[in-house]
C-alpha positions in Angstrom: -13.2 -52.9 -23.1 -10.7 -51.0 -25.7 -13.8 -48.8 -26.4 -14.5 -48.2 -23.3 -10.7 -47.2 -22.2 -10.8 -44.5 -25.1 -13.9 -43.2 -24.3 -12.2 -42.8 -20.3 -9.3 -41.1 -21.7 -10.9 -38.7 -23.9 -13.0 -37.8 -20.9 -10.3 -37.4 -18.7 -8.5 -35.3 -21.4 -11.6 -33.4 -21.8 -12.1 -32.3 -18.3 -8.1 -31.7 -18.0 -8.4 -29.6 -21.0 -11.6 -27.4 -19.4 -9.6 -26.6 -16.5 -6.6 -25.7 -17.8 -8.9 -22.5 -19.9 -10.8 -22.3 -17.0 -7.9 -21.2 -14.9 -6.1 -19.6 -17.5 -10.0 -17.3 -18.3 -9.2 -16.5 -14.5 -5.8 -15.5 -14.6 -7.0 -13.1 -17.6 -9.9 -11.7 -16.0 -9.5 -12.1 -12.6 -7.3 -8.8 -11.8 -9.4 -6.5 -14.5 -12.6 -8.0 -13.0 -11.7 -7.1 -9.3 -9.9 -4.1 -10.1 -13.1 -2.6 -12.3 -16.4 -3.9 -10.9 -15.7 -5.1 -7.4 -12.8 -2.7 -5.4 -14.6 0.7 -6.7 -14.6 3.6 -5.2 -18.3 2.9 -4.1 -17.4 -0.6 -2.4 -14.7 1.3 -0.4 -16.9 3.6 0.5 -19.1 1.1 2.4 -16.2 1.4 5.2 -14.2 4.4 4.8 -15.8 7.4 5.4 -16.8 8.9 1.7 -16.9 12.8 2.9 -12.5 11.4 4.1 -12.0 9.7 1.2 -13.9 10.3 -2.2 -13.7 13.6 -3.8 -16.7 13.6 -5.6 -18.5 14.0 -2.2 -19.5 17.5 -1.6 -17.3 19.5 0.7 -14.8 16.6 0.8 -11.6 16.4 2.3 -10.0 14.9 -0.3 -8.5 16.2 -3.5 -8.8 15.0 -7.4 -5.7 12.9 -8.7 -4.3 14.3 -10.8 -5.7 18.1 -10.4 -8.2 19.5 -12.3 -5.9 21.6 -15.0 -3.7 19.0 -15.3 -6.7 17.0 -16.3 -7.4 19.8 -18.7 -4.4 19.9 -19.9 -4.9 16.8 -21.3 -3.0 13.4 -20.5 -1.6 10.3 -22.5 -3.6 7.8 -23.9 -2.8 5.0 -22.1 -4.0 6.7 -18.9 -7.2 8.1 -20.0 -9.1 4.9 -18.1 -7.9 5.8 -15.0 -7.5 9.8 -14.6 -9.5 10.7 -12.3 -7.4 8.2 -10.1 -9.7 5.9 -8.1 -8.8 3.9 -4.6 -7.6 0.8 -6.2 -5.1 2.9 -8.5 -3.0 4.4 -5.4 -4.1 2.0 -2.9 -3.8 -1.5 -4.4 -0.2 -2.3 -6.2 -0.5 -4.0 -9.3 -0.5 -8.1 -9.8 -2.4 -11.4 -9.6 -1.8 -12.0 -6.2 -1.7 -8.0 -5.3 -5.0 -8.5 -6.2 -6.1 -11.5 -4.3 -5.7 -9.0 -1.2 -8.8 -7.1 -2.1 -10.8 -10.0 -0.5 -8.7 -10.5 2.5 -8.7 -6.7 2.8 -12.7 -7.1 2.8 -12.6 -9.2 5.6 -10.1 -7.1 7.5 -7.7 -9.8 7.9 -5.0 -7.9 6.1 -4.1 -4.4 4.7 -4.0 -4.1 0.8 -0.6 -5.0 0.6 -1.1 -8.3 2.5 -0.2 -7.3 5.9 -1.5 -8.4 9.1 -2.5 -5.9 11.3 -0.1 -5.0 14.0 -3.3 -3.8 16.5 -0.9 -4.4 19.9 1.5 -2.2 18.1 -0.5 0.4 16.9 -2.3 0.8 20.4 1.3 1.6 22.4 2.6 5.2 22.6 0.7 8.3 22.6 -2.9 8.9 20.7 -2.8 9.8 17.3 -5.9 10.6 15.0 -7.6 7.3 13.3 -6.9 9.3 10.1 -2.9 9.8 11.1 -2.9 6.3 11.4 -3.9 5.0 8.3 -1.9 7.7 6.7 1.3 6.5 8.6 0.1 2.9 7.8 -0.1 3.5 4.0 2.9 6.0 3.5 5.0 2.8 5.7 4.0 0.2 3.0 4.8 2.7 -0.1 8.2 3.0 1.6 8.5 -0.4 1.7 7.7 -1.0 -2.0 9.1 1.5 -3.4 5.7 3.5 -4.2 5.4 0.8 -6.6 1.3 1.9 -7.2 2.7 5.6 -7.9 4.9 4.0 -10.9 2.2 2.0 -12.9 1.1 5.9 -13.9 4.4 7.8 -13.1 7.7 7.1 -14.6 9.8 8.9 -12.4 12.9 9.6 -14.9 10.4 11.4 -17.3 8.8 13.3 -15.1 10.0 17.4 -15.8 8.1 19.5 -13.0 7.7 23.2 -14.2 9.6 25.0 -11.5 13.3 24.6 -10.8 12.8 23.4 -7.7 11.3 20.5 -8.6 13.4 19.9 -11.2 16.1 19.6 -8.9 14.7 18.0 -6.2 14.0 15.0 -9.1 17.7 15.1 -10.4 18.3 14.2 -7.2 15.8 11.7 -5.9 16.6 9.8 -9.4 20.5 10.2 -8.1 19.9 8.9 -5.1 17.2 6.1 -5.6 14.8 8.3 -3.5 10.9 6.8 -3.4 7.8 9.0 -4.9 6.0 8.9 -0.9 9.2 10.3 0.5 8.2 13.2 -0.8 4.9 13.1 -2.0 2.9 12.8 1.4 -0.1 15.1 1.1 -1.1 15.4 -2.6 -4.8 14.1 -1.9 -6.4 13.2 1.5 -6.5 15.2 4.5 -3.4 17.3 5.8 -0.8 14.7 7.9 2.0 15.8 9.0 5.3 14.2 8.2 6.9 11.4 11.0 10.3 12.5 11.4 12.9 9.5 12.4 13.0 10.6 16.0 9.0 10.7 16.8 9.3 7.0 15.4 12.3 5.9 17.4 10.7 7.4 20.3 7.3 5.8 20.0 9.2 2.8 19.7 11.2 3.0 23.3 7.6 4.1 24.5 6.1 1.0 23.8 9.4 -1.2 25.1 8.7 1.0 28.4 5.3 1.3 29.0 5.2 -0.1 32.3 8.5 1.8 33.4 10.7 -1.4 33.3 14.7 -0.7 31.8 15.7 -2.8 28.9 17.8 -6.0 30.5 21.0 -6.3 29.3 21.0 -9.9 26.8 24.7 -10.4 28.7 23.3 -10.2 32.2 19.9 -12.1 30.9 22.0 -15.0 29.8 24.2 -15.1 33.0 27.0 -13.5 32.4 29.0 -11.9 35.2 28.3 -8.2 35.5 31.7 -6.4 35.9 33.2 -5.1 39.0 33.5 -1.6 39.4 37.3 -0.9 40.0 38.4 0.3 43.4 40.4 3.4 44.0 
């Protein structure tokens, strides 16, 4: 009976013990894995339109990251893996569960950043260009993080452009916590132009209005009295 206890708990520390490195193998491998040998620039290209997307397609609309002479040039060691810049290096921010999003991303349930689609949004206002709209899409999310896939290559405070322009324009995006895709819109896919604040804001009343109805009042919706208009 003792025997037989021991030989229960060693087995039970056994299989404990296999999936503790078993999950801590996946931890290790499971972001390189993805990031190298599943979410290529081929496996992307199974949706998104290659001759849009992949600059090594002849008479593509997209652009090598980072240019050519810059490549030339020569860059730092630690970058010399991922120069040319693939999807996943732009696209897909850096993390465990960053990564997980690849899959769900696969299935279209969600964007790279783990987003839902908004597809009752995205249909209200005026037309726009499929490619507009995943450009607005994208540039929206590196707003919203802070360009963080820009920074696992770019470190913005060492960054010393050539011409004085841009070295001013850093001094003061640095000065001002300004974000890399505020500026940075159109270094590699096709041409967008820039969404000012007012197209936005009016897209958005657009979409409130659609059916020509005027935004209730929340005082009148709750019951309140509307006021009287004074008597002369």
């Amino acid at each position: 009976m003792i025997t037989d206890r021991l030989i229960s708990r060693r087995g039970l520390i056994i299989v404990i013990s296999f999936i503790a490195v078993l999950c801590i193998g996946l931890y290790l491998v499971f972001e390189p894995v993805t990031r190298h040998y599943l979410a290529t620039d081929e496996v992307c290209g199974y949706c998104h339109v290659e001759r849009e997307y992949l600059h090594t397609v002849r008479m593509s609309y997209t652009s090598i990251h980072p240019p050519a002479e810059r490549i030339e040039a020569g860059v730092p060691e630690q970058l010399r893996d991922r120069v040319p810049a693939h999807c996943v290096d732009c696209h897909l921010p850096p993390g465990f569960v960053n990564t997980a999003f690849t899959y769900t991303h696969y299935l279209s349930i969600t964007d790279l950043f783990g987003h839902f689609r908004d597809r009752e949004g995205e249909r209200a206002g005026d037309w726009i260009p499929l490619s507009a709209a995943r450009s607005y899409r994208v540039r929206n999310r590196l707003q919203e993080y802070d360009s963080a896939t820009c920074r696992t290559c770019h470190i913005m405070e060492e960054i010393v452009p050539e011409t004085t322009r841009g070295k001013t324009a850093h001094k003061d995006a640095v000065a001002n916590d300004e974000t890399c895709i505020e500026c940075h819109t159109n270094l590699v896919h096709r041409f967008v132009d820039v969404r000012v604040a007012e197209e936005v804001e009016a897209e958005a009343e657009e979409a409130v209005d659609e059916f020509g109805e005027e935004p209730v009042d929340e005082d009148l919706e709750e019951g309140a009295a509307e006021p009287e208009e004074e008597v002369l």
